[in-house]
N, C-alpha and C positions, 0 to 999 in steps of 0.2 A: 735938513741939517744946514745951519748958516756956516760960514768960512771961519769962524772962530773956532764954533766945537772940531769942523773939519781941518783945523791948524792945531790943534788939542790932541784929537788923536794921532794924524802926522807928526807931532814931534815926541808921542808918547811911541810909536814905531820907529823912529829915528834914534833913539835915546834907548831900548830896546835891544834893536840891530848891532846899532855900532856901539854900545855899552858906553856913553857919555851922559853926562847929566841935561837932563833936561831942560834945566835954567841956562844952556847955553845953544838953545834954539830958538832961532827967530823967523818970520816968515821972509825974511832977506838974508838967511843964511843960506849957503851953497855948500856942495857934497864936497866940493874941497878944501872947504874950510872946514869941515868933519872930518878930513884926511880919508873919506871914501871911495876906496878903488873900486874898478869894475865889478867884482862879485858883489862887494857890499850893495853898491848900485842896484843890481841885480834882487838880488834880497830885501832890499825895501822897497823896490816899486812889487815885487810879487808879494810882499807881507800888506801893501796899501790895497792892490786890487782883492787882496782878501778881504780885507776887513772894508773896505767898501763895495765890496760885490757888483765891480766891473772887471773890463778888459779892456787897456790901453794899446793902439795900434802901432806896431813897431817907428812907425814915422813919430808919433806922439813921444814914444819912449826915449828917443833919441833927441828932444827935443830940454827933458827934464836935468834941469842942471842946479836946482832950490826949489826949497820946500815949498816959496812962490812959484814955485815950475809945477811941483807937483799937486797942489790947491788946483791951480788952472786946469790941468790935466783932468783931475778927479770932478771939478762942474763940468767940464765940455763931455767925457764919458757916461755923467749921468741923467 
């Protein structure tokens, strides 16, 4: 899977989660220009490792701050 499909469905579980349209997701958008608190946080990096069938190491998790965070994340775990 290249980093497009896998920005495709990142912003299809972004838009999902926090119930925002998805035209308004970029790979330079950040959780807090989502207005996403901690739980939300929460919930989509565990809705991502679902649907990509990893596991993100808590130093990694803390590190995701956009959806370029979480791309990066998702190649280095797989």
């Amino acid at each position: 899977m290249d980093r497009t499909e896998m920005f495709n469905k990142v912003a299809e579980i972004a838009s999902d989660v926090l119930g925002i349209d998805i035209d308004e997701i970029t790979e330079e958008t950040t959780f807090d220009d989502l207005d996403a608190d901690s739980l939300d946080r929460l919930q989509l990096v565990t809705a991502i490792e679902d649907e990509f069938d990893i596991e993100m190491d808590e130093e990694r998790l803390l590190t995701i701050a956009s959806v370029s965070d979480a791309l990066d994340a998702i190649e280095a775990a797989q």
